[in-house]
FIZA-441736 format. One record per residue (C-alpha): residue in one letter; x, y, z. Coordinates in pm, whole numbers, plus 50000, padded with zeros to 5 digits. Layout:
AXYZ...
END
This chain:
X587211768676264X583901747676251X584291711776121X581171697176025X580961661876205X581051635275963X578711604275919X580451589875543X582231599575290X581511589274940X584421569174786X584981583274425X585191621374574X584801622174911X582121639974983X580881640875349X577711628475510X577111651575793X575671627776110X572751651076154X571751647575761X572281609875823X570261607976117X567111624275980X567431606275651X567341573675828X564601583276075X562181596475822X562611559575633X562471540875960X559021559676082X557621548975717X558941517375764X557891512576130X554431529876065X553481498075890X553211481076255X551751510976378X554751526276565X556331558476327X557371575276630X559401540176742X560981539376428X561811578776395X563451573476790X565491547176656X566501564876312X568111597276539X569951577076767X571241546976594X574461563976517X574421590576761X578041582676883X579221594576567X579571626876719X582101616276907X585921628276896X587011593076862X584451585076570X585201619476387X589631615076431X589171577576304X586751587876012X588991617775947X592031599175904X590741573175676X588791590775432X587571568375161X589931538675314X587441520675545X584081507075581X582341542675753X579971517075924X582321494476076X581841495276456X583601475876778X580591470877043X582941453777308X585921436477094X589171453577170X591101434676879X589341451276633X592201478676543X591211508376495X587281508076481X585511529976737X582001518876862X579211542376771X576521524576792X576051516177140X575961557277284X572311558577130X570651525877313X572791539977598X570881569577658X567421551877627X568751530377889X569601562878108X566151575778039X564121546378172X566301550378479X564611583278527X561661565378567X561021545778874X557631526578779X557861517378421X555021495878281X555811463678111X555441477177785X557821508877824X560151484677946X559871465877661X559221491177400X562721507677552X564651472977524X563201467077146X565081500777101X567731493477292X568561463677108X567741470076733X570141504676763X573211484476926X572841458776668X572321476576359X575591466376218X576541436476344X573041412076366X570441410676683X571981402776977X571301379077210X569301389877563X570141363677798X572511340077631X572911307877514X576551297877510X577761259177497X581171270677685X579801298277918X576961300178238X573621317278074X574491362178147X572341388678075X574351399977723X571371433377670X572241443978045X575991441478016X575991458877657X573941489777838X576241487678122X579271492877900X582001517678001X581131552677845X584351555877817X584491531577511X580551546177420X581671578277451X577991591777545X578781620877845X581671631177571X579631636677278X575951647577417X577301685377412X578091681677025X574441671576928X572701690876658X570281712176886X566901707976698X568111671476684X568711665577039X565221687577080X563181660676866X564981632277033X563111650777367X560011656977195X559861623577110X560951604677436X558411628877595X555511622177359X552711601977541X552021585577178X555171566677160X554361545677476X550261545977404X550821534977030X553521504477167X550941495277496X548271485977203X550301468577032X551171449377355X547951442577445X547191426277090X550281405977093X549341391777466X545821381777353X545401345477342X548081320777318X550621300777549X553611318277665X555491301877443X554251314777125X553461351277323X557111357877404X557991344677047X555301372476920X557941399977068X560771381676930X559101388976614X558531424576675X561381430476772X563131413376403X560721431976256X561691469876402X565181461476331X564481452476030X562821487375994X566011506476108X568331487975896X566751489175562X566741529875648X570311528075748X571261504875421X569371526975193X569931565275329X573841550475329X573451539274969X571381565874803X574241594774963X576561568574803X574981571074484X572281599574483X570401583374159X569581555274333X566731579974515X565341585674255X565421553074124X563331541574464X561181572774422X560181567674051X559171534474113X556281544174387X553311523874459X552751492574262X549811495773970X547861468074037X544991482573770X547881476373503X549091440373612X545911429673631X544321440673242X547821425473157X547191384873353X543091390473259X544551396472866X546711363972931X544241345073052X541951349972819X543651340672499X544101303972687X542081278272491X539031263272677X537841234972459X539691203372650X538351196072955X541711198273135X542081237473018X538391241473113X539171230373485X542041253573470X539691280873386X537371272773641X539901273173887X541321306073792X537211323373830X537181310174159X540861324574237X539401357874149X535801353974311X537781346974627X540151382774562X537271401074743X537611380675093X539151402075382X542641397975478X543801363775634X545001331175583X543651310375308X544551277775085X544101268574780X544191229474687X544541221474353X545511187574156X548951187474021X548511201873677X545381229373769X547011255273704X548001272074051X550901294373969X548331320073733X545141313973978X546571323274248X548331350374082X545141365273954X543711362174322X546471384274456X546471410674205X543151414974232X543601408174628X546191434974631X544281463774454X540821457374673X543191459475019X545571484474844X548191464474956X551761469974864X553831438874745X552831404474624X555611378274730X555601342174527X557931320374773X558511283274627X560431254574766X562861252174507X565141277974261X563681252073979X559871263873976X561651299274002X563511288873656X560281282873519X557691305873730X559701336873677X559771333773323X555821328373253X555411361073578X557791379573423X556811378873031X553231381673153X553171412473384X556161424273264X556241423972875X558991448472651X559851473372635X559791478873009X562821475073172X563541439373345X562941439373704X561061469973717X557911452773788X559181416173917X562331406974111X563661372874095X566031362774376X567181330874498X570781337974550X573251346174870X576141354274614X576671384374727X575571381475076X578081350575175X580011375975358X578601408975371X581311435875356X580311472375313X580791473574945X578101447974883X576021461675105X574761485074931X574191465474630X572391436274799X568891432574711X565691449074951X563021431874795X561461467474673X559591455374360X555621451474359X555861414474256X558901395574425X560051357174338X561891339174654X562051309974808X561441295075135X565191290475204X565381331375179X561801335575333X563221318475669X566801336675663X565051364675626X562931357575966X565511339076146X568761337676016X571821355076159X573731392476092X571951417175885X572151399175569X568301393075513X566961405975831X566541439875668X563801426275428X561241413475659X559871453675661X558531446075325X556271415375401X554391436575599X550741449475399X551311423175117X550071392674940X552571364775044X551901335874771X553841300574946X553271274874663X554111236174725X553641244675073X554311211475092X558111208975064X558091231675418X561361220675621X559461201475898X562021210176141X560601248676109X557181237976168X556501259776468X558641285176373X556741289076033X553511286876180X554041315976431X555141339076198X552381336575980X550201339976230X552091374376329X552371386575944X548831377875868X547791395676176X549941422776318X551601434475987X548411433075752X549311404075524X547231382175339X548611344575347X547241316875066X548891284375126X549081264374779X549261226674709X547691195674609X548561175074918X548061202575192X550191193675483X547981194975840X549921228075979X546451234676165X546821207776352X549901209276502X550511214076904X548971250076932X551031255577230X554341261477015X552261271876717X548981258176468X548601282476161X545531298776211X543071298675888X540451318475801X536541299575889X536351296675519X540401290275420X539391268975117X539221292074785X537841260374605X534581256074666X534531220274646X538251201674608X537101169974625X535601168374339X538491187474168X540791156474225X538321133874071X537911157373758X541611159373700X542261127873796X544841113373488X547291090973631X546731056173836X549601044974110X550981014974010X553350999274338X555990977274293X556540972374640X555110935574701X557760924474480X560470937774721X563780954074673X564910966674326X568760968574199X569100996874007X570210979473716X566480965973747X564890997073765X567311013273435X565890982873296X562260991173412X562441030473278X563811016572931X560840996172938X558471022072994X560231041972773X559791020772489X556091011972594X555111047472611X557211072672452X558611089472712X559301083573085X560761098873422X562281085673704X562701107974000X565281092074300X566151105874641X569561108974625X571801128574364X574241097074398X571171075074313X570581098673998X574091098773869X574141057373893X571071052973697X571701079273445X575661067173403X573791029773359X571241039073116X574131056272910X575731027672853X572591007872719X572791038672475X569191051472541X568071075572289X566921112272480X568651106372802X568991137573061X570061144373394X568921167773612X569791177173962X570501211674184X574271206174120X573591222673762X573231260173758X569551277673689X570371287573321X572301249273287X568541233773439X567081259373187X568471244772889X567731210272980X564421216273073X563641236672704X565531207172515X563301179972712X560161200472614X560951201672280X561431164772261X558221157772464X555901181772248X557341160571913X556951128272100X560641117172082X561581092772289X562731108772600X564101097772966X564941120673211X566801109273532X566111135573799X566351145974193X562771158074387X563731191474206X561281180473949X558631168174078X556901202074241X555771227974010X557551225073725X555231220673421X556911186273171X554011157073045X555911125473023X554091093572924X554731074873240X556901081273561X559081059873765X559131072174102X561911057074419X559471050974765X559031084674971X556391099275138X552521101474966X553061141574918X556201132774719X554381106674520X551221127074435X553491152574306X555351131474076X552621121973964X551621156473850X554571152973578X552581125773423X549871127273174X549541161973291X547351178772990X545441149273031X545891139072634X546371101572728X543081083872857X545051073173184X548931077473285X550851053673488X553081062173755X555061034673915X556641029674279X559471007774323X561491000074621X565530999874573X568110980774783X569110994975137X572590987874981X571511013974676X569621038774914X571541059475226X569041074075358X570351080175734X571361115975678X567511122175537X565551113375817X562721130475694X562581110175391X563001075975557X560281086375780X557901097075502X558421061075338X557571035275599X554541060375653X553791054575226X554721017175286X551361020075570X549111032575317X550161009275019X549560978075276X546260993075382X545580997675004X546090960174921X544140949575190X541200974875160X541550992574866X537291004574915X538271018175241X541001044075011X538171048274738X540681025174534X543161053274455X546541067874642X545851099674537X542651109974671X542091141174933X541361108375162X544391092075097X546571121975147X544481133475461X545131097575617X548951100275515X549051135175700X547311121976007X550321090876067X552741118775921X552751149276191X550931116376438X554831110076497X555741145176514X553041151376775X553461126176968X557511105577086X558981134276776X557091168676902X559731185876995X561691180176595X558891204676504X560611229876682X563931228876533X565861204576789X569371221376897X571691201277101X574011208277379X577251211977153X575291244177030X574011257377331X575361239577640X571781217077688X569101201277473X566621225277392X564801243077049X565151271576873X562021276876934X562181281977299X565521305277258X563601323677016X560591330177263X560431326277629X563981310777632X562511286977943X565961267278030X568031295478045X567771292978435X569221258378488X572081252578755X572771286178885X572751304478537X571681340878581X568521351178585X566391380278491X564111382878772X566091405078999X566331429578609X563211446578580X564541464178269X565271428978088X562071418677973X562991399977638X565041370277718X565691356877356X569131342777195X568771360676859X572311361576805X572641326176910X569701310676750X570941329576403X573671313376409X572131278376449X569391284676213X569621262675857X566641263075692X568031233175576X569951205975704X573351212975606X574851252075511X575471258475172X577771289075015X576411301074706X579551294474368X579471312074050X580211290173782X581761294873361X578341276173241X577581297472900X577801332373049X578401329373348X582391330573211X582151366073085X580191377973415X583001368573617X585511383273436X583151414573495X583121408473860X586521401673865X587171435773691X584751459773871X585971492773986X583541506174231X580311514274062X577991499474314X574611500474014X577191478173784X577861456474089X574281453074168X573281444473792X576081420173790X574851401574059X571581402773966X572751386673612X574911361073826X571891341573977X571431317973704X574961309773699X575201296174099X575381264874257X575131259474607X577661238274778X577621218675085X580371225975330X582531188275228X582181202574861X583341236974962X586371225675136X587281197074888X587221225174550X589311251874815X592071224874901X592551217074533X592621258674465X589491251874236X587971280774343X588711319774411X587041355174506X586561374774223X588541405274425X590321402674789X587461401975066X584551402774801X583131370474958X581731360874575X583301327474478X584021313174106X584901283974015X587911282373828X588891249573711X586371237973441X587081199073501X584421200073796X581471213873610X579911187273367X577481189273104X575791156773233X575821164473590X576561200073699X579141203873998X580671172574012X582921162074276X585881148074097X587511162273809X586941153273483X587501155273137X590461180373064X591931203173321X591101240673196X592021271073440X589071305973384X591791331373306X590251362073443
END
């Protein structure tokens, strides 16, 4: 009797997935996907034999015998312990490796083309896998060969060829025989090898290769999910291509009822024309430098939109530095362009948040988010996971930046560790996947002129959509820098002193430290002089807790009641609060200039007054933010060179002069004795040597040091990158953080839904989505500190999403905090 083979079986009535059904669904997604590179056909290849050794007898017994009790995509490429588990996805890379075996002269690119395959297939479940290795404990060895080498025995590929659909094994030939498939990959080739060192060439394929993978695994996630839950086809279907037309009449209807009569809003105005003017430009890489205050987030909105419908492109991404301008962006984005009655996140999708990616088990697979809206709100932190970070957690999302507007605002607040990194995937989005790049900021940091071998962005001839930005900055120009640095160090019960001062003088002031520890001092000593209107705010509070500080401090401001806010950098880019005057602790110029943007910023006082001040070494740890401490002694240049030649700086800090001189002795040390921190420095207790991810993710150059292996003798092997490695190294910040839901407001009654979901993967997926608000993310020390005291749990066994459940560490003054306080009150869920 026949027995169909079996890909999945749904979970509520276990109903079976044939493999050939799978296979075709996934390689008719995967050509769409992979079309947007120009290779269909290399995606389509990939989509039939990503799982092919599902057809084998081990695959079908193990499936077979745990109907609706496993994960139907768990897989064992060379790991004996794993019980149970068959490997299925190796048979399919296999027999591309057999095939260019057959063929004694391969070109480059069919070699390459057939490793891209090769690779993306065996890794689909498990992240990209390394080529040549980069092991701390182990000799450099040639982890692509030895994966294609593999027993067939434990692939199972002589075993299950006979069982092969026939008009599916007939397209797989049609395919492999199809002169397109290597003529469409040779021009790609060609335009990746054009100009550049061999550095950033090699990381060019690295890139390619992220991207096809993250072609085939988007198609395997999805085909996987919608037989899961059929609806959600239709759901993707229904929501087709993006109506620009429609966004656009609704941000032109916004932007005209915007008053125009003070000469702040009239700038603004001016600003936005230009934004629009510009829409009509070609595709490339532009920026767009504004004062603090000008009014970026809508201009450059309005130039995508209308960018987007002239280039009929497909997605416009808005990718900010912090989840605080998202608090405040996403609300004006969404209520603009996506007003009731339609249905939230239909148009715009907001998300910040690993919660349910921390650990990414098959369940939450399906509901994690694809970035399939037209208008999409990230930040950088996801941006770079997403093009460099381990497993298959955000790798399947880099598909989508492809053909689209990518919006980076406060460009500024890049990680300068992924400089390079940064830089050269621009370059490749911008001009090998059809994107459109504008760069936002008021102090524009000098990525141009960065070492070009490793990686300079490349701008368009005519970048700048302002036509003249200079005299912008003098226009807007509303707040003078006042330093307090001649009179030396500052205790901090000086500067609580100095902020109640300013209070009192002006109505209203903010002070804006490096450190949370700084911030919790001065706020805890300002208490107890009972200051009237006295907030905290740091990234230890949740979204919706920043939220409702933010909307209180607003309110205060707009009736001019006193107010003083006590606040982390998470204030001081983007987010839209006029204080009277602003306190701000020594860093860098950037950091200055946009602290100042939170003063005066409608311009209704004649002149705002932002001071600098200098605390104690004593007060100020700054040896685990090198960054920082480096940005200061570079401000503590130009505020010497400003007392002794103020005419030379035009008599003001905050000039395009001033900040262009600031940039030069900025990246100056990062070009010269630091170069090599621009490419994310790795050390040997990560990979056995001193080297950069930036050289593991390209031409991988050190790999062949004291009798390591080599690839020369391989003329199959001609990627040589660490991905696997190198995504486990990569941070885009400095320190890992795990994503914790907390019982702030509703967050309470969303874990108790969390805690008591029963399978339905569209409630999961809405849960999660309502969860964001309600997450802080935790540094490692944190993590371990709130597990030893059994202050946190899972909200079900494996789930990887994590609650908080002891109420004495969440305060309403600071967030997270790391003792308990208050009384001791256990989330019964």
């Amino acid at each position: 009797m026949y027995q169909p083979f079996i890909a999945h079986a749904r979970q509520g009535d276990h109903t079976i997935q044939t493999v050939d059904a799978h296979l075709y669904g996934v390689a008719a997604l995967a050509r769409s996907f992979a079309g947007k590179v120009g290779l269909p056909l290399t995606g389509e290849l990939m989509g039939l034999l990503h799982d092919l050794g599902k057809y084998s007898a081990a695959f079908q017994d193990y499936i077979r015998s745990n109907l609706g009790k496993m994960d139907p995509d768990g897989d064992a490429p060379s790991a004996p312990s794993a019980k149970g588990k068959v490997d299925h996805s190796t048979a399919g890379a296999q027999l591309l490796w057999d095939h260019l075996l057959e063929q004694p002269k391969s070109p480059t690119a069919q070699r390459m083309l057939f490793q891209i395959m090769e690779l993306c297939i065996a890794s689909h479940h498990g992240g990209l896998m390394d080529c040549l290795t980069a092991d701390p404990n182990h000799p450099t060895r040639n982890a692509h060969r030895q994966r294609m080498e593999k027993d067939k025995q434990q692939t199972h590929l002589p075993q299950l060829l006979p069982h092969v659909d026939a008009p599916l094994h007939q397209r797989i030939q049609q395919l492999l025989a199809d002169p397109q498939l290597l003529e469409s990959f040779t021009a790609r080739y060609k335009s990746l090898c054009r100009a550049g060192s061999p550095t950033v060439v090699h990381f060019r394929f690295g890139l390619l290769t992220r991207f096809l993978f993250s072609s085939l695994l988007d198609a395997d996630r999805l085909d996987s999910a919608e037989f899961e839950e059929p609806k959600r086809r239709d759901n993707r279907l229904s929501l087709g291509s993006a109506q620009w037309p429609a966004l656009i009449q609704r941000l032109e209807a916004e932007l005209c009822s915007y008053d125009r009569t003070s000469a702040v809003n009239a700038i603004r105005h001016t600003i936005a024309d230009h934004c629009q003017s510009a829409a009509n430009r070609p595709r490339g890489t532009y920026t767009l430098t504004v004062p603090t205050g000008g009014g970026k987030t809508l201009a450059s909105l309005r130039f995508a939109l209308h960018h987007a419908q002239q280039h009929k492109m497909d997605h416009i991404f808005y990718i900010i530095p912090f989840t605080t301008i998202i608090d405040q962006n996403a609300q004006t984005i969404r209520r603009i362009l996506e007003p009731h009655p339609l249905p939230e996140g239909s148009v715009v999708l907001e998300h910040h948040s690993n919660l349910s990616e921390e650990r990414l088990t098959w369940q939450n697979k399906l509901a994690s988010e694809n970035w399939d809206r037209p208008v999409v709100l990230t930040t950088m932190v996801q941006f770079l996971e997403t093009l460099f970070g381990g497993g298959t957690r955000g790798a399947r999302r880099m598909h989508h930046l492809a053909n689209s507007v990518l919006i980076f605002d406060e460009i500024q607040a890049l990680p300068l560790k992924c400089t390079h990194l940064f830089n050269n995937a621009i370059n490749f989005l911008q001009q090998q996947c059809g994107a459109t790049v504008l760069l936002c900021s008021a102090t524009q940091p000098h990525l141009h002129c960065v070492n070009e071998t490793k990686g300079a962005i490349q701008r368009e001839a005519n970048h700048e959509l302002m036509p003249n930005a200079q005299q912008l900055f003098k226009d807007l120009k509303r707040v003078q820098v006042k330093s307090h640095l001649h009179a030396g160090e500052l205790s901090l019960t000086a500067i609580a002193q100095l902020a109640q001062t300013e209070q009192q003088r002006a109505g209203s002031c903010l002070v804006v430290v490096n450190t949370k520890k700084q911030s919790r001092a001065l706020f805890q000593l300002c208490q107890k002089s009972g200051v009237d209107g006295l907030y905290h705010l740091s990234t230890d509070m949740c979204q919706h807790h920043r939220k409702t500080i933010f909307k209180e401090i607003r309110q205060r401001l707009d009736t001019q009641q006193p107010t003083l806010c006590i606040s982390t950098q998470l204030i001081e880019a983007g987010v839209d609060v006029d204080f009277d005057g602003v306190i701000r602790f020594a860093a860098g110029l950037d950091s200055i200039a946009q602290a100042a943007g939170r003063c005066n910023r409608h311009g209704k006082r004649p002149m705002g007054t932002l001071h600098v001040v200098m605390p104690t070494q004593a007060q100020e740890n700054l040896s685990r933010l090198k960054e920082i401490e480096t940005a200061k002694k570079d401000f503590q240049r130009m505020d010497k060179e400003m007392q002794n030649d103020p005419a030379d700086l035009e008599h003001d800090l905050l000039t395009l002069k001033a900040m262009e001189r600031y940039y030069t002795y900025k990246y100056g040390h990062y070009n010269n004795s630091m170069y090599e921190y621009l490419s994310y420095i790795i050390d040997r207790r990560q990979v056995g040597r001193d080297d950069t991810l930036l050289s593991i993710l390209s031409d991988h150059e050190k790999a062949n040091i004291k009798g390591e292996a080599t690839h020369q003798d391989d003329k199959k092997t001609v990627l040589r990158q660490a991905f696997k490695q190198a995504g486990q190294i990569f941070q885009a910040i400095d320190a890992p953080t795990r994503s914790l839901l907390v019982p702030h407001a509703e967050g309470r009654s969303i874990i108790q839904q969390l805690c008591g979901w029963e399978g339905d993967y569209r409630e999961l997926k809405k849960w999660l989505r309502q969860a964001q608000p309600y997450t802080v993310n935790l540094y490692p020390y944190t993590w371990d500190l709130l597990l030893k005291e059994r202050s946190i749990a899972q909200t079900q066994e494996d789930s990887g999403i994590w609650y908080l459940i002891n109420d004495a560490y969440y305060s309403d003054d600071f967030g997270l905090f790391y003792e308990p306080h208050g009384e001791k009150e256990i989330l019964d869920v």
